[in-house]
Structures are given as C-alpha cells and as structure tokens.
C-alpha positions as CSV (number, residue, x, y, z in Angstrom):
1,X,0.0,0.0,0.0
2,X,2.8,2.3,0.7
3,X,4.4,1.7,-2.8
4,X,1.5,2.5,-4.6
5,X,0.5,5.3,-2.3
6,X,4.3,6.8,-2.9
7,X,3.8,6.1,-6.7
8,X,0.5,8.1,-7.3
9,X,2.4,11.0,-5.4
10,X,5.2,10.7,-8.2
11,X,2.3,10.6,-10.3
12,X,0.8,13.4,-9.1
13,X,4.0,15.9,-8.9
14,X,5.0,15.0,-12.4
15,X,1.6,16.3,-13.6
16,X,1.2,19.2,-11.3
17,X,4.8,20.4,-12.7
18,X,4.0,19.8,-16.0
19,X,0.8,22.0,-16.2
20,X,2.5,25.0,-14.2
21,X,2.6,28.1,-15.8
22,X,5.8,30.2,-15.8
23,X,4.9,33.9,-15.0
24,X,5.9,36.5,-17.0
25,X,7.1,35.1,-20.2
26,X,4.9,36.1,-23.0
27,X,2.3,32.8,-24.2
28,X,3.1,30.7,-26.7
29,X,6.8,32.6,-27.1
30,X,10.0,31.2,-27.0
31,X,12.1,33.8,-25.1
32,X,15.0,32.1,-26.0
33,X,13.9,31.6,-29.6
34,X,15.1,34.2,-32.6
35,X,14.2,38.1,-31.7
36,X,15.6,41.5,-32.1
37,X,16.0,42.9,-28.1
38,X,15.9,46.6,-28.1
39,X,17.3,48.3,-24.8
40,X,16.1,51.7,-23.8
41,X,18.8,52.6,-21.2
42,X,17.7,55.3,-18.8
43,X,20.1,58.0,-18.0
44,X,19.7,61.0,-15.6
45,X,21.3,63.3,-17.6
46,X,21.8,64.4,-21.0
47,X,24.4,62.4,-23.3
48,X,26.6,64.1,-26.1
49,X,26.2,62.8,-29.6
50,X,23.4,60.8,-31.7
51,X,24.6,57.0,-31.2
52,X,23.1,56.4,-34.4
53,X,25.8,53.6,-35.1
54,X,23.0,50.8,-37.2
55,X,24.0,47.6,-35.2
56,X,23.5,49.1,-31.8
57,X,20.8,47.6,-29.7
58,X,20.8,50.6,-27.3
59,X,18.8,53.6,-27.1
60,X,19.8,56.5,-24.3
61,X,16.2,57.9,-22.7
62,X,15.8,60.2,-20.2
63,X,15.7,58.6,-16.7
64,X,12.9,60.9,-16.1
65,X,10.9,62.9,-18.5
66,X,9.6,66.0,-17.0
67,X,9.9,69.1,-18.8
68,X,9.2,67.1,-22.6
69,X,6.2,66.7,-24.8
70,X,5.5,65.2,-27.9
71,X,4.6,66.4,-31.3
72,X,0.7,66.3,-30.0
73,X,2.0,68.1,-26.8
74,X,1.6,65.4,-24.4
75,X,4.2,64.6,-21.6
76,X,7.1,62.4,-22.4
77,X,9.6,62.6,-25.5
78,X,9.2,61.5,-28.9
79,X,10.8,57.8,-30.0
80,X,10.1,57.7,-34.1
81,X,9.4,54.3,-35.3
82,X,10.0,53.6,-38.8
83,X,10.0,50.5,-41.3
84,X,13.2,49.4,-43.3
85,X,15.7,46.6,-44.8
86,X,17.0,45.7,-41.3
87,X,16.2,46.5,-37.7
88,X,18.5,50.0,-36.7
89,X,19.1,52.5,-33.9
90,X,18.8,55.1,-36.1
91,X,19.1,57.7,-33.4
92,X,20.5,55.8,-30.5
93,X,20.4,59.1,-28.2
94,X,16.7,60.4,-27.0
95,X,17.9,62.2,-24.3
96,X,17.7,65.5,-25.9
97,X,14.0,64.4,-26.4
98,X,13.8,62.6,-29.7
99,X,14.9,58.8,-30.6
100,X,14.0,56.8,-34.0
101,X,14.5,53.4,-34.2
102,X,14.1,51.0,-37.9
103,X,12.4,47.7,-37.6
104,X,13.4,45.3,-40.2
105,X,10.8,44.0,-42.8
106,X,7.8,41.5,-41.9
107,X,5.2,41.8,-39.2
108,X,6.2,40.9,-35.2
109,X,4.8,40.2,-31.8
110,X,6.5,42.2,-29.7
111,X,6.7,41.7,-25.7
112,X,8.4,44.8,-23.3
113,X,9.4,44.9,-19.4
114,X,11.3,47.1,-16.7
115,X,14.3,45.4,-16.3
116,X,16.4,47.9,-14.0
117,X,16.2,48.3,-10.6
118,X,14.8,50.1,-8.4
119,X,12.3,50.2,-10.8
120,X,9.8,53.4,-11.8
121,X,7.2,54.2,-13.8
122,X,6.7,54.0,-17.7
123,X,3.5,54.7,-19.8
124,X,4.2,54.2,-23.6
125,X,1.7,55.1,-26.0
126,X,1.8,54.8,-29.9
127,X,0.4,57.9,-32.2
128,X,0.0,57.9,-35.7
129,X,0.6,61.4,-37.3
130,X,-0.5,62.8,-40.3
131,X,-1.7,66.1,-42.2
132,X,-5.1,66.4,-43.1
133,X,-6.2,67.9,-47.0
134,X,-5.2,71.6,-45.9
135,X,-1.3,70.3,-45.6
136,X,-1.2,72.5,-42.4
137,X,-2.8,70.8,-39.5
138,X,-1.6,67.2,-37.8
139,X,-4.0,64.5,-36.8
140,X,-3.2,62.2,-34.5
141,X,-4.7,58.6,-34.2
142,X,-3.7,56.6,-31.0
143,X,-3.0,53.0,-31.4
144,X,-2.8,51.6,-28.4
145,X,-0.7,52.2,-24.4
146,X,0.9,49.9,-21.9
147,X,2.2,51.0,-18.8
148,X,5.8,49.0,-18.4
149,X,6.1,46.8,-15.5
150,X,8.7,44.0,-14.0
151,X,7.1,41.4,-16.0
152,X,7.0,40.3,-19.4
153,X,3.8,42.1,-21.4
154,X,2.2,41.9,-25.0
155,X,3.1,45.1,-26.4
156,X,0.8,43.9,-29.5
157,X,-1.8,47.3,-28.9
158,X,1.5,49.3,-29.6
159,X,1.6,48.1,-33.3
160,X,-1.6,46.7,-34.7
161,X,-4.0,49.5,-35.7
162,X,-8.2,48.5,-35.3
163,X,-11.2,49.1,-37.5
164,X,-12.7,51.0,-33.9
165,X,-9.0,53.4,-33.7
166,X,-9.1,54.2,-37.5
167,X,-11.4,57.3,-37.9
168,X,-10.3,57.6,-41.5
169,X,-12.2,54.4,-42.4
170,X,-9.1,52.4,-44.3
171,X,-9.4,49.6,-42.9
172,X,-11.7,46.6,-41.7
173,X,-9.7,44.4,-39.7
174,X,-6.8,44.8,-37.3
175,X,-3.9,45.8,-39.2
176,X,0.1,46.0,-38.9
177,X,0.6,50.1,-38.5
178,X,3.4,50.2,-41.2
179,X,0.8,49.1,-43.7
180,X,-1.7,51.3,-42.2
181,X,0.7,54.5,-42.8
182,X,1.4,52.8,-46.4
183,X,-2.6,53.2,-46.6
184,X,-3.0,56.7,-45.7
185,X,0.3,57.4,-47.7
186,X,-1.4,55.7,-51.1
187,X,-4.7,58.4,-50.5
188,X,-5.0,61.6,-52.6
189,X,-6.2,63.5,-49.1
190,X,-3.6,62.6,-46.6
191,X,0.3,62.4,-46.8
192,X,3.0,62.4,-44.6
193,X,1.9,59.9,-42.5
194,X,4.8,58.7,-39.5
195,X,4.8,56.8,-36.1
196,X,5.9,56.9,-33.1
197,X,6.1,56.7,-29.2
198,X,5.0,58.8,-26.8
199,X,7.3,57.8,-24.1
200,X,6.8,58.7,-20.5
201,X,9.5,57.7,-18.0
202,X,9.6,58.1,-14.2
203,X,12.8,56.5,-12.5
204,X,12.8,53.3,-14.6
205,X,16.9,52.4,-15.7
206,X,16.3,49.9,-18.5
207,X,13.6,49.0,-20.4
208,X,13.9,45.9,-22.7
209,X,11.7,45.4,-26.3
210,X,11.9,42.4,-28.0
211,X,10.5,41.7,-31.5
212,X,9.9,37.6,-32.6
213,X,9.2,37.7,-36.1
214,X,5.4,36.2,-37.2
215,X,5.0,33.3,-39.7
C-alpha cells in the first residue's frame, strides 16, 4: 500500500509540474527563440552625440521625462518608429527628447518589461501622425498604451491598428501600422503619415523590447 500510495504522489507531482505556468514570459513565445532585443537605457542626464551607429541595440532615454512633450503636446519625449531593410538605432540618443529606431521587414509580436532596478514608472503610447487635406494641421490617431512593469507584457496594442481606432475608415480588420501608414500614404487626401512613441519615464533604468518575427 505504501508503494502504490508513494507512486501516485510521483504521479501526481510530475503532472502538477507539467501544467505550471511560468509567469511573465509572454504565451506561446519562445524567449529564448530568434528576436531582435531593443534596450532603452535610462540616463539622468543628457548624453553628447546621436549613437546612431545601425548595429547598436541601445537607445539612451531620459531617466525621467519631466519638462518634454511630444509632437501632440503630451508629456514624455518622442521615440520615431520607422520601417526598413534591417532592424536600426537610427538615433541611439533620445535624451535631448527625440529617438528613431528601424524595424526590419515582416510583421512581429512584440513583448516589453522594466528590467532595471529600483524600478519606476513608464507609460508608452503609440500615435500615428498625419496632415489632413489643408497640408497644415496634424492629426493624430492613437493606437494603443501599456504601462511597463517588472514582468514580461504583449506590447501587440503598440503596433496593430483596429477598424474601432481608425477614424479615417481604411481599414476593416486589425492591421500592422506600417501598412496602415502605407494606406494613408497611397490616398489623394492625406500624406506624410509617420509613427511613433510617446514615451513617458519616471525613474525606470532599463527598459527591454523584444520583436519575434510572425510566420
């Protein structure tokens, strides 16, 4: 009786261990598998130069943000996001309040957390700009916010614009925001279409991004 009672425990920890779920890595993601990783690196004061070296992996952000705002006058500095050949810091140093960074080609999931300590506070929220017919004014479409904590989060809102967020009427489905601009790019009305990040930091010293291509 003892045997078989000490065998169903076996039993019983082998399937409790197998159905645990490990917190704060992003479902169905290999962390481990290929990605691009994208540090933001904050820094309490401002650094000389642009860092726009194109096989960097490190952007230089303000440790704290107070004082900036955004194209759409919002608190926080500006991070441009753009699409091209190959993933690129394009400007490596934000810390004067404006950043860009190049993904490469294809669509991604993307996943972000704090990784410094003592920790702070980050709110990211991604804006598509454009001007309307006139050529004068800006318009700004919000795709989506996350507020960055210590564990691993789908940062998915970030990039994938919605039928509901796009008051222009492009599109029907969710779609991948580089196409999206390509959309409002190919119209006779709009032009100059760009994104970016409105990115608000309080205290936090490293924020890591990490992009896993999609099928």
């Amino acid at each position: 009786m003892k045997k078989l009672f000490a065998l169903a425990l076996v039993v019983v920890m082998i399937l409790t261990l197998s159905v645990t779920p490990v917190f704060g890595v992003p479902k169905g993601i290999d962390m481990n598998g290929p990605h691009y990783n994208l540090n933001l690196v904050g820094k309490d004061k401002a650094m000389p130069g642009d860092y726009d070296n194109p096989d960097r992996h490190t952007m230089f952000v303000p440790e704290t943000t107070d004082g900036f705002i955004t194209p759409n006058e919002l608190p926080g500095i500006t991070i441009w996001m753009q699409r091209g050949p190959e993933f690129a810091v394009i400007d490596g140093n934000a810390t004067d309040g404006e950043g860009r960074f190049q993904l490469g080609p294809g669509k991604y999931a993307e996943y972000i957390c704090s990784k410094g300590k003592p920790g702070g506070d980050t709110y990211i929220a991604g804006w598509v700009q454009y001007t309307d017919p006139t050529g004068t004014l800006y318009y700004y479409l919000k795709v989506g916010e996350i507020t960055v904590t210590r564990k691993w989060q789908d940062a998915h809102d970030l990039f994938w614009v919605t039928d509901a967020e796009d008051s222009l009427g492009l599109i029907t489905q969710e779609t991948w925001v580089f196409d999206y601009l390509s959309l409002i790019n190919g119209t006779d009305s709009y032009e100059n279409a760009a994104y970016f990040w409105q990115f608000d930091n309080n205290g936090n010293k490293l924020i890591q991004v990490r992009f896993y291509p999609l099928p």
